[in-house]
Every structure is written in structure tokens, then in C-alpha cells.
C-alpha positions, 0 to 999 in steps of 0.5 A: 493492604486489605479491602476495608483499607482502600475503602477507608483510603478511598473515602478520605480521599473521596473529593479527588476521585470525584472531583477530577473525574468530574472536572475531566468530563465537564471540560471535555463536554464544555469543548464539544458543546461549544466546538462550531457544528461539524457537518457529516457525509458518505460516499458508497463504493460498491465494485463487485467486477473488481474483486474475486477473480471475475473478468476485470478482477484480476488484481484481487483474487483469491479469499482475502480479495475483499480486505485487500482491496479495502486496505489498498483503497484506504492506503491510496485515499490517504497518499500524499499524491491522491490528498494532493490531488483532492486538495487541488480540486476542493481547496481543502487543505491536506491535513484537514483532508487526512484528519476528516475522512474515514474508510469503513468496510461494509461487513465481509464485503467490498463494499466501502463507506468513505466518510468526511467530516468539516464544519464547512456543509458545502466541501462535504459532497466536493471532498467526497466526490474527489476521493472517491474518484482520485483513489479509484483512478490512482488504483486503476486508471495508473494500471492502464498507463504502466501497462501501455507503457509495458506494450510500448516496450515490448513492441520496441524489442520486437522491431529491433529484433526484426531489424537485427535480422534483416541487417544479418540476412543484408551483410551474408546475402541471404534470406530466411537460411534456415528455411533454405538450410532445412530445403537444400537438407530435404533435397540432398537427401532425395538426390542420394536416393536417386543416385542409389537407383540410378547406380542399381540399373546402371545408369551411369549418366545419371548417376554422374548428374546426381553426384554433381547436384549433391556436390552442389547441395553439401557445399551450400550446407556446408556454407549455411552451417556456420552462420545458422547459429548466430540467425537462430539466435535472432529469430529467438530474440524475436520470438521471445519479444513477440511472445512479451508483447502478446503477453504485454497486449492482455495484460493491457486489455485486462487493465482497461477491463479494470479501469472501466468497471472502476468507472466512479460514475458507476460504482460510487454513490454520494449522500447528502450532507447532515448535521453531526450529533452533539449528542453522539459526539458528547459521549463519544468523547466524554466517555473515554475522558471521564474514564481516564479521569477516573484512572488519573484520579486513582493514581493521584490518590495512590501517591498523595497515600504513598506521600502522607504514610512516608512522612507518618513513617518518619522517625522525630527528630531530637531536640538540641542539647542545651550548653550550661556555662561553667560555674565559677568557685565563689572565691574566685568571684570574691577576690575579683571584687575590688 
């Protein structure tokens, strides 16, 4: 088909391709007009100590740190734990609450516009304020408790390590062996020194001292020899555990940092609540209705064309044969007159 075809379809077809835009766009304008008035609010979240590597951020580092914290705060105000929360505190059902607020990222920034629309003016501020202040907590007040929890752990190995070596140092009955190990290693040595000198001048008492205070000292080498692996085991049980509760103890102090710069009465600000416009809402959602009404209407036209030329196309059909009855010879209807 040419262009001048679809014009001439199109202008046959001129009612549908105007009217079911029309009536498309009349519906949705007659649900908006009459719809109760809606109410509209925002709450600002502004936490730059949160985001970018400073003091208290070390939860979003790096060049994405802005979109992740937004994607991470639009994720938690719509969990079920934090709508359920803010349904809790404002009696706002869930579903209302996941249908009516909006994250929107300020440009590049971390700044974020949390949005809620109701037609009830005042649940706009509560919802809000509740928000705001369960995804805050739900992103970092939760970090405080998992790691205290981390601490807690932490310092529970430590305290069984150190009570592992107690209880090895009370059944060999002896403390600290590897101090006493590398001591009576220190003194051995000085005592065969000894002994050469006393041997080079001829001391023979001396000498004969010597001997028996290194016999002394190789027999308790030889004693602590054997049990000083199982100790130094221990010891690096205790010495990993300490180093996990040093490392458990600053990653608490960093979660605290985080928690107090997410402080809500510090980073977040509420408008006031104001009428939404008809005006703006009528061609928002009339708009894009008209626009699919056109498209519907196009279509619609396309196969009501598709059904007229099909039966255009359609061969006709022959009409039936008529059966003449068999003539009968004259004389056959004489003879049968009586």
C-alpha cells in the first residue's frame, strides 16, 4: 500500500481514529477530575558523613557511593520489615504505604526526596516522619547490633582460649613454659660457656658445678620440649582471638559513628503537606492515555481494513442448478386417460 492508500483508509476510517482517542482521554480525565483530592508531602535526606569514605562512611566508599546509598535506602523503605514498621506507628496499611511514597535522588548527590501521596492530609508528615527514621535505622542503628554481636563473639573466644591454657599450665604443673623454656635455654648456654673457661684455667671444681647445672638445665629442656607445641598452639588460638575482638571493637566504633551521623533529627527535614494538582495529574494521566488510545484506535482500523478487504476478496458463490422433471411422450399420457 501506498501513502495516498492509508490516507484514504485512514479518512474512511476517520470516526474510529478519533473517536476512541477521544473517548480514551475523556475517561481518564473524568477518573482524575472526580478521584477525592489527593494530598502530597516530602521529606529531605541530606547525610554527607554517610557517604564518600569520611569518618562515619565507611559503609559507601568509593565512585558509586551516592547511587548505592540511594539504592540501598529505596530498598529498605520498601522491605516488608521497614513498611511494617511505619504501618505500626501511623496505621497505614502496607500496600498503601508501598503504593504512595517515591525515592527521587537529588541530581549526583546523596541527597534523597522521600515522597508520599494519600488523600488523608494528615498521615502525609506521620508516614514521612516514619520512614525517614525506620530505613535510617534499618540501614544503620541494625550495624550497631550485629556488630556488638560481633564483639560479644569475639570476646567469648578470647575468654576460652585464655581459660584453655590455664587449665593446660594446671594439669602439667607449670606456668608460662615457653618463657621458662627460652630462660633455662639462655641460662644453658651461659653455663657451657662457663664451663669452657673454667676447663681452660684448670678449675676443676668449678668445672665439675658447671656440668651438673647443665645437666639440670637439658633435663628440664628436655621435659618442656615435648608439651611446648600443644602451649604455642594455645597461645595462637588466644592471640588470633584477640586480634578478631581488636578488629570486632573498631568495626563497632565505626558502626556507632555511622549510627550517630544517621541520626534522623539531624539529617532529615519534613515539608508541609499541599494539595496535589488536577491540573498536573489530569496530563499526566491523560496524556499517555490519549496516546494509547491512538495506538489502539490505529490497530483497530488496520483489522476492521484486513476484515472488509478479505470479504472484497471473496470469490461468489454459484447459484444451485435447477432439476427440470422428466417429460413424459404424449402417448403414454393418452393411453393412461381412462
Amino acid at each position: 500500500m501506498e501513502i495516498v492508500d492509508y490516507l484514504r483508509v485512514a479518512r474512511r476510517r476517520l470516526w474510529v481514529l478519533v473517536g476512541v482517542p477521544v473517548l480514551a482521554t475523556g475517561a481518564a480525565a473524568a477518573i482524575v477530575l472526580f478521584a477525592p483530592q489527593q494530598f502530597s508531602g516530602t521529606a529531605y535526606v541530606a547525610a554527607p558523613a554517610l557517604v564518600g569514605g569520611g569518618a562515619a562512611g565507611t559503609q559507601y566508599t568509593g565512585t558509586q557511593a551516592a547511587n548505592q546509598f540511594v539504592a540501598a535506602f529505596g530498598a529498605a523503605v520498601t522491605s516488608p520489615r521497614v513498611l511494617a514498621d511505619v504501618a505500626a506507628d501511623t496505621g497505614v496499611a502496607p500496600e498503601r504505604l508501598r503504593e504512595g511514597l517515591a525515592i527521587t535522588q537529588v541530581g549526583a548527590s546523596s541527597q534523597l526526596e522521600v515522597t508520599y501521596t494519600a488523600g488523608d492530609r494528615a498521615k502525609v508528615a506521620p508516614v514521612l516522619t516514619a520512614t525517614t527514621t525506620r530505613a535510617l535505622a534499618f540501614l544503620f542503628s541494625s550495624q550497631v547490633g550485629i556488630a556488638t554481636g560481633e564483639v560479644e563473639a569475639a570476646n567469648a573466644d578470647v575468654t576460652a582460649a585464655t581459660k584453655a591454657i590455664g587449665e593446660w599450665e594446671k594439669a602439667n604443673k607449670v606456668s608460662q613454659p615457653d618463657r621458662i623454656y627460652q630462660a633455662t635455654l639462655s641460662e644453658l648456654t651461659s653455663l657451657r660457656q662457663q664451663q669452657l673457661s673454667m676447663q681452660a684455667v684448670g678449675n676443676g671444681r668449678g668445672v665439675a658445678a658447671a656440668t651438673a647445672a647443665i645437666t639440670a638445665a637439658q633435663k628440664k629442656l628436655d621435659e618442656l620440649g615435648p608439651k611446648l607445641p600443644d602451649y604455642q598452639a594455645l597461645l595462637a588460638q588466644r592471640d588470633a582471638a584477640t586480634n578478631a575482638l581488636s578488629q570486632a571493637r573498631e568495626g563497632l566504633q565505626a558502626a556507632r559513628a555511622q549510627a550517630q551521623a544517621a541520626d534522623p533529627k539531624q539529617v532529615t527535614s519534613i515539608g508541609e503537606a499541599h494539595e496535589v494538582s488536577r491540573m498536573t495529574e489530569l496530563v499526566r494521566t491523560a496524556l499517555p492515555v490519549g496516546g494509547a488510545g491512538l495506538l489502539l484506535a490505529v490497530l483497530l482500523v488496520g483489522v476492521l481494513e484486513l476484515l472488509s478487504r478479505s470479504r472484497a476478496a471473496a470469490p461468489p458463490v454459484a447459484p444451485a442448478a435447477t432439476t427440470a422433471a422428466p417429460s413424459v411422450p404424449a402417448e403414454t399420457v393418452t393411453a393412461a386417460r381412462p
